[in-house]
C-alpha positions in Angstrom: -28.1 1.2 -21.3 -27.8 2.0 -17.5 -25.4 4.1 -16.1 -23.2 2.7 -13.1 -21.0 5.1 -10.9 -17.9 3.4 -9.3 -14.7 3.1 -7.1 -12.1 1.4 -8.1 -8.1 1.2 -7.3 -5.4 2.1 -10.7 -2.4 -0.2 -11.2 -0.8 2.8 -8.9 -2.8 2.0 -5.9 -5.0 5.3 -6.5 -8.8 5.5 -5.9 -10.5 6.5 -8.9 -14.6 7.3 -8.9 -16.2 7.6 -12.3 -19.4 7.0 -14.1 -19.6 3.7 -17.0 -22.5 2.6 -19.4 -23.5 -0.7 -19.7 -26.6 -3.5 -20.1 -25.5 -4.7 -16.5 -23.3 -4.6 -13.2 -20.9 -7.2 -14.0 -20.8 -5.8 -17.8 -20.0 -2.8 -15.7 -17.0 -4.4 -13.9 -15.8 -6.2 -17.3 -15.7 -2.5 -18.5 -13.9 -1.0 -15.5 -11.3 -3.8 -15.8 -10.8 -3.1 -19.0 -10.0 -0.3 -18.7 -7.0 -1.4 -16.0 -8.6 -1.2 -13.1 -9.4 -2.5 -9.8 -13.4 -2.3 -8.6 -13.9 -1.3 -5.5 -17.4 -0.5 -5.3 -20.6 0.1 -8.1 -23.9 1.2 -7.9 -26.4 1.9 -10.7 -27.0 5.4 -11.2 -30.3 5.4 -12.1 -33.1 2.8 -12.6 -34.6 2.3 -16.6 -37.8 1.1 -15.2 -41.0 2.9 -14.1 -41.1 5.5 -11.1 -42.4 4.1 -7.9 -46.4 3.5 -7.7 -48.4 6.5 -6.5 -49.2 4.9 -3.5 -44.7 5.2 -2.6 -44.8 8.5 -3.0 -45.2 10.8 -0.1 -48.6 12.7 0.4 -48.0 16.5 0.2 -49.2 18.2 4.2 -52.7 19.6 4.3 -53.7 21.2 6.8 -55.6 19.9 9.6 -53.3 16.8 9.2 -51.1 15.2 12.3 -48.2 14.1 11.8 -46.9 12.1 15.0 -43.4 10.9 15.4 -41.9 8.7 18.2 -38.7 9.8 19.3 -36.1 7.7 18.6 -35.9 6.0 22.4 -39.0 4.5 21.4 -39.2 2.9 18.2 -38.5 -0.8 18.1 -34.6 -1.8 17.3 -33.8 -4.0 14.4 -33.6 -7.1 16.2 -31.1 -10.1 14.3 -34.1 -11.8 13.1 -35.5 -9.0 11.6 -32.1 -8.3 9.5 -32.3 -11.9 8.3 -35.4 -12.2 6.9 -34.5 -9.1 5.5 -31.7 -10.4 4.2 -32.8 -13.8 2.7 -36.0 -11.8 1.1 -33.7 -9.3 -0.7 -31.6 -12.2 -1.7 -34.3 -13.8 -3.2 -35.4 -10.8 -5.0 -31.9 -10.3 -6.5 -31.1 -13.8 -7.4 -34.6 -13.3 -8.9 -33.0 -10.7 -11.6 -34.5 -7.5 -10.1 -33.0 -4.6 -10.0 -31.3 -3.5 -6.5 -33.8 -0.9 -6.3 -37.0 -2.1 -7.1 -36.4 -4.1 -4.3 -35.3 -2.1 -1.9 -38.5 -0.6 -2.8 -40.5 -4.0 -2.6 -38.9 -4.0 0.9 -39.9 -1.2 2.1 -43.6 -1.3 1.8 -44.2 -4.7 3.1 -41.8 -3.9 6.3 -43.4 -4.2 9.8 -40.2 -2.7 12.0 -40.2 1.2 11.6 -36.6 1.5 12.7 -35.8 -0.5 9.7 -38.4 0.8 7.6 -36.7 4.5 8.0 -33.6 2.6 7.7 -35.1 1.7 4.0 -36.2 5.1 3.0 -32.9 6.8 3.3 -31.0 4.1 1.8 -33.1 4.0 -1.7 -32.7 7.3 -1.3 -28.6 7.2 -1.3 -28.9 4.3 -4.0 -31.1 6.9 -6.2 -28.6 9.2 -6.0 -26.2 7.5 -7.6 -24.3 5.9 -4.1 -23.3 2.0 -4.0 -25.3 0.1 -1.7 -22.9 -0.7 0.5 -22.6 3.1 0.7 -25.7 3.2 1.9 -25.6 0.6 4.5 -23.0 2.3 6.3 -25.3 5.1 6.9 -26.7 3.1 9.7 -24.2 1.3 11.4 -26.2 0.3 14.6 -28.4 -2.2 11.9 -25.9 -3.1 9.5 -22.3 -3.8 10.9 -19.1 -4.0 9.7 -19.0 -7.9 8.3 -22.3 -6.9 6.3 -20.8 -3.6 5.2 -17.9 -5.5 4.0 -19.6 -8.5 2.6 -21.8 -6.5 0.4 -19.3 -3.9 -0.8 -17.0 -7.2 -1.5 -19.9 -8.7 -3.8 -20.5 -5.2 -5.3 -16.7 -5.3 -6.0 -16.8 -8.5 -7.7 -20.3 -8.8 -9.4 -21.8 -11.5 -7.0 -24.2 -9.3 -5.0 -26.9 -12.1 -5.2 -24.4 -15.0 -3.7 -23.2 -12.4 -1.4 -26.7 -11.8 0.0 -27.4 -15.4 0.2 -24.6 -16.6 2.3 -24.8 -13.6 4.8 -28.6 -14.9 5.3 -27.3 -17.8 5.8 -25.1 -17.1 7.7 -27.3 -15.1 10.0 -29.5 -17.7 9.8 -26.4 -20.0 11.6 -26.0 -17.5 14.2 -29.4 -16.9 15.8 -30.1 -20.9 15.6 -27.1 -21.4 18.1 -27.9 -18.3 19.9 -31.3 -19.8 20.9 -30.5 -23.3 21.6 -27.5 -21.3 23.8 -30.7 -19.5 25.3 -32.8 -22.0 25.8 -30.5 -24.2 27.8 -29.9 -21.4 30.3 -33.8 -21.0 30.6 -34.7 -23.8 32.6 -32.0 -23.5 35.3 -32.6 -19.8 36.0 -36.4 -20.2 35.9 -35.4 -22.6 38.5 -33.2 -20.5 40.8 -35.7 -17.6 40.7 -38.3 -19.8 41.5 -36.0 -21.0 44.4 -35.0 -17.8 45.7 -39.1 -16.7 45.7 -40.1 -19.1 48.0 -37.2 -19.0 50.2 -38.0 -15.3 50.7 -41.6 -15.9 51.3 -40.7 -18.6 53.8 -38.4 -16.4 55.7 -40.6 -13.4 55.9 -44.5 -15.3 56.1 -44.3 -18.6 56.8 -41.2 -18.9 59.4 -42.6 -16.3 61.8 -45.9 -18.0 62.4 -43.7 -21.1 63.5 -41.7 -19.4 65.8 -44.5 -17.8 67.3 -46.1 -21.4 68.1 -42.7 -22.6 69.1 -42.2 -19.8 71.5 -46.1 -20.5 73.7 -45.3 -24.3 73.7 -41.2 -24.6 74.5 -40.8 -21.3 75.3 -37.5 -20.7 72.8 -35.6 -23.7 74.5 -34.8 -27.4 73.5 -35.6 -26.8 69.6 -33.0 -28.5 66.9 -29.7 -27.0 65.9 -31.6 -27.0 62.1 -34.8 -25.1 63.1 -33.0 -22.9 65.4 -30.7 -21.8 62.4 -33.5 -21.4 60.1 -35.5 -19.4 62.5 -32.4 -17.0 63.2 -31.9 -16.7 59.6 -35.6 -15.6 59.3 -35.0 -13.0 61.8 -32.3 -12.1 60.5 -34.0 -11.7 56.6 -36.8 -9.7 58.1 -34.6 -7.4 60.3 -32.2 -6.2 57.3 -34.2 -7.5 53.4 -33.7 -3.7 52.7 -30.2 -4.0 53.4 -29.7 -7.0 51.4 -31.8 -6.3 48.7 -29.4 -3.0 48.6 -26.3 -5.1 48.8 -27.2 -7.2 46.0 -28.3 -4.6 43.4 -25.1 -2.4 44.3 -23.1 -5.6 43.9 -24.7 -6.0 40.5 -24.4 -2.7 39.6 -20.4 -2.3 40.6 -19.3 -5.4 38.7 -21.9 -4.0 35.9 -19.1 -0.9 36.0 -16.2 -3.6 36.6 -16.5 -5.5 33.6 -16.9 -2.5 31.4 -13.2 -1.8 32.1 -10.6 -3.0 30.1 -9.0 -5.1 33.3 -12.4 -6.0 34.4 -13.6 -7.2 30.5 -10.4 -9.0 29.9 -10.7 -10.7 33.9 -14.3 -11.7 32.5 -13.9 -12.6 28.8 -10.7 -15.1 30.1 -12.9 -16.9 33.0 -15.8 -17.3 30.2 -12.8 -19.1 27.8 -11.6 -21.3 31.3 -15.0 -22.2 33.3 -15.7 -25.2 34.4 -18.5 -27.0 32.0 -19.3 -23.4 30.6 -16.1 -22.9 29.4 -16.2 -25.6 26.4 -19.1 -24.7 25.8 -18.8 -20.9 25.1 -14.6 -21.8 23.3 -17.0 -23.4 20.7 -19.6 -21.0 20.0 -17.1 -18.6 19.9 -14.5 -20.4 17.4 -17.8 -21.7 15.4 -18.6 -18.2 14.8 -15.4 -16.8 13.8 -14.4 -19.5 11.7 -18.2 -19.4 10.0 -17.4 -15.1 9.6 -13.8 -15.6 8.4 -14.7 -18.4 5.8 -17.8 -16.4 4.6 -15.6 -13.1 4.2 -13.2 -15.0 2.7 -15.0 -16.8 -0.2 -16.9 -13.3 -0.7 -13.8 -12.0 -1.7 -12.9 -9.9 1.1 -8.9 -9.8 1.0 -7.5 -12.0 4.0 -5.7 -8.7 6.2 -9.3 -6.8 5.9 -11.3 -10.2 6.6 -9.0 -10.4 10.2 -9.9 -7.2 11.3 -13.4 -6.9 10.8 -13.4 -10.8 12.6 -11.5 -9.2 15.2 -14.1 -7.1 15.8 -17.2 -9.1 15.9 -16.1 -11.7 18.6 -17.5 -10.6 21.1 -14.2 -12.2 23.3 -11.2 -9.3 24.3 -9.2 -12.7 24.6 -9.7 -14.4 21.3 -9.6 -10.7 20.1 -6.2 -10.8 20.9 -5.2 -13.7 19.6 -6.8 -12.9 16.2 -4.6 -9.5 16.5 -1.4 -11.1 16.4 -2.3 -13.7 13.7 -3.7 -10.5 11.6 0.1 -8.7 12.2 1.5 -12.0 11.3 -0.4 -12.3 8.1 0.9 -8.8 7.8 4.3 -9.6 7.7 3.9 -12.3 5.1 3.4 -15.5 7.3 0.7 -17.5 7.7 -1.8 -18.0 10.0 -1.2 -21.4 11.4 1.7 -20.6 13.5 0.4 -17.8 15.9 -3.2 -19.5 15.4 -1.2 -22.8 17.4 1.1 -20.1 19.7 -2.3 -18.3 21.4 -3.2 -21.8 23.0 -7.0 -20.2 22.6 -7.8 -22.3 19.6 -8.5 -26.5 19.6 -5.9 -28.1 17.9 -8.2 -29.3 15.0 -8.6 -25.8 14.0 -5.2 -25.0 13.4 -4.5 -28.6 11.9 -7.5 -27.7 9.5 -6.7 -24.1 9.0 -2.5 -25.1 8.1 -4.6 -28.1 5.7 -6.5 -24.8 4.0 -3.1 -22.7 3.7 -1.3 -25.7 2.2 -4.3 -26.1 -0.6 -5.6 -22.7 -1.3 -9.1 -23.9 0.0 -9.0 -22.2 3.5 -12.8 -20.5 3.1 -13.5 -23.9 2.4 -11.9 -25.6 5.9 -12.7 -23.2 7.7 -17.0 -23.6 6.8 -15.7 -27.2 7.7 -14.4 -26.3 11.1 -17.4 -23.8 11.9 -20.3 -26.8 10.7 -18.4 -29.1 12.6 -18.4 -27.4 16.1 -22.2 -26.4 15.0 -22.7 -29.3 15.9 -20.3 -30.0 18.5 -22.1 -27.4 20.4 -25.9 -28.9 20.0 -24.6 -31.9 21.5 -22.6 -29.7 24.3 -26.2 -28.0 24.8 -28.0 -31.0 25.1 -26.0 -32.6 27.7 -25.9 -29.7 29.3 -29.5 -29.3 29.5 -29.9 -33.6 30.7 -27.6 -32.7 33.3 -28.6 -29.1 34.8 -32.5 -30.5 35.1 -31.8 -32.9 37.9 -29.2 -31.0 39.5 -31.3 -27.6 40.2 -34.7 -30.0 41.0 -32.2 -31.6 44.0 -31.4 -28.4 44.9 -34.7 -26.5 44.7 -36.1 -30.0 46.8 -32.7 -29.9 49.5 -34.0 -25.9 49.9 -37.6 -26.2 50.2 -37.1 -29.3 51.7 -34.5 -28.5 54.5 -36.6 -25.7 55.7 -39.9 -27.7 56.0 -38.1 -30.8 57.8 -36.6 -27.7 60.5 -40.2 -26.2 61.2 -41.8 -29.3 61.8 -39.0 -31.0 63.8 -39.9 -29.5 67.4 -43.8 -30.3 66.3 -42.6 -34.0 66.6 -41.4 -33.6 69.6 -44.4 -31.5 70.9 -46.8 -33.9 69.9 -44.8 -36.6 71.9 -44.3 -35.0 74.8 -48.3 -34.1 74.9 -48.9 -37.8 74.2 -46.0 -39.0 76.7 -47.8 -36.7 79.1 -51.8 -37.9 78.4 -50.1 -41.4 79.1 
């Protein structure tokens, strides 16, 4: 038999840790709730299978050897893609029927990221020890965050580590798909406007001053347009103080940087993000797609409903919607629902509360709620799309009305040079 150490909660509400013997986890938790109590948390104490192959095991120091570490700064961070297939792999493996362990330890050798690699080490070391696993991914909160945490400690709890693991990969999976299409429609348009601003620059400063030298011999600075006399002052102008503005604009970036790092300034930001025009839909969506995707995941995972809030309420990434979600937490605190203050915030679409009363009313709100979050999925691909159909054309006028503008200005007076020299020869 294998050995399991756990947490769990007395009919009294107090925590109790303590060791149980049995074949498997969830024979572990039938056990523990035998016995009256409430799991909180399990992890097997020790493995009944063979030590790690020689090859795990580290090589003792000889001398003459290097041993070369980067400092943290530089190794690579665990970047989201990297946690999910991490995820979905150990998933597999679990669903699999292997031991937690063996592989964490499968894991580990064929990992490519170091940070996570390390990351892998010390937590098969904690599991060893006799820790839970979730234990041992909140050793390294800047990889695993609080929904994981949860999640997993959740299908600990319950037995269900293997469904746990699969819809968090999933649900990663979710995430970084709209996260890129998000991405790739802003590519295009500021590809565009750097593009735009490049050549402006090098008009001003290279191209512009040639021009007005030439204008300068043949008309002497007098009778040119209203246009090319603009651009030409505006070139002086560029040349005479580009320190100055290229000053202007970085400290500009910098100070709202500082700005919206402030409670006023985040909260000034986060509510123009929720209310701009065309963006504003766009980025209500994402946002309630992702929250509703994270409650309903929590939710069927077994996370209770209070502790599913706040850990929502933390990963929205909006001080706005964070607010919002505050209130309906207190409210579900005080033995309401969530519909009301859900419909009260005005920050929520009317279909999710109408879905989210629907879930309350049935007992199937994890249910609605993946509903509501597939649904505006794909709300927001179309969003993107037309987005993307519309920005093209608008930043290729703009980029030609630019470039344009300024070669119609500079060769404006040459018309007129080249008739008067004709007008004159006649």
């Amino acid at each position: 038999m294998a050995k399991f150490r756990f947490k769990a909660v007395d009919s009294q509400g107090q925590e109790v840790s303590s060791t149980v013997e049995a074949e498997t986890q969830r024979d572990a938790i039938e056990k523990i709730r035998a016995m009256k109590l409430t799991p909180k948390a399990i992890g097997q104490v020790r493995e009944d299978a063979a030590p790690p192959p020689a090859a795990e095991k580290p090589k003792k120091k000889r001398a003459g050897d290097i041993n070369i570490k980067l400092p943290k700064i530089f190794k690579p961070r665990v970047k989201a893609k990297d946690l999910m297939v991490f995820t979905r792999q150990l998933a597999t493996l679990v669903d699999a029927g292997l031991p937690l362990l063996r592989g964490l330890r499968v894991l580990h050798r064929q990992c490519q990221n170091e940070t996570l690699k390390d990351a892998l080490t010390g937590m098969i070391d904690t599991v060893e020890t006799g820790n839970t696993f979730s234990e041992s991914l909140a050793n390294y909160p800047k990889i695993f965050n609080h929904l994981y945490v949860n999640m997993v400690r959740a299908g600990e709890a319950g037995g269900v580590l293997e469904t746990v693991l699969n819809r968090l990969a999933e649900f990663m999976e979710k995430g970084e798909k709209i996260k890129n299409k998000v991405k790739g429609a802003m590519t295009y348009p500021i590809v565009v406007l750097v593009a735009a601003v490049g050549i402006v620059v090098f008009l001003m400063l290279a191209v512009i001053p040639k021009f007005q030298q030439i204008f300068d011999d043949l008309l002497g600075g007098e009778g040119m347009p209203a246009l090319t006399a603009f651009v030409i002052a505006f070139s002086e102008w560029v040349q005479q103080y580009w320190l100055f503005l290229f000053a202007a604009i970085f400290g500009a970036v910098v100070l709202l940087k500082i700005f919206f790092k402030t409670p006023i300034g985040s909260r000034a930001w986060d509510y123009f993000a929720l209310r701009a025009p065309g963006f504003g839909q766009l980025n209500q969506k994402t946002i309630v797609a992702r929250l509703t995707r994270t409650l309903g995941t929590l939710l069927s995972s077994g996370v209770p409903v209070l502790q599913a809030l706040a850990i929502v309420k933390e990963t929205t990434g909006n001080s706005v919607i964070s607010k919002a979600l505050q209130t309906v937490h207190d409210s579900v605190k005080e033995g309401e629902g969530m519909t009301a203050p859900l419909g009260a915030s005005g920050e929520f679409p009317p279909m999710v509360v109408s879905m989210v009363e629907v879930g309350e009313e049935t007992g199937a709100l994890p249910e609605m709620l993946i509903r509501v979050a597939n649904t505006y999925d794909d709300e927001v691909d179309n969003a993107v799309a037309a987005m993307t159909s519309v920005i093209e054309p608008i930043m290729i006028i703009f980029l030609a009305v630019v470039v344009g503008g300024i070669v119609v200005a500079m060769f404006m007076p040459l018309i007129s040079i080249i008739g008067s020299i004709g007008g004159g020869a006649a």
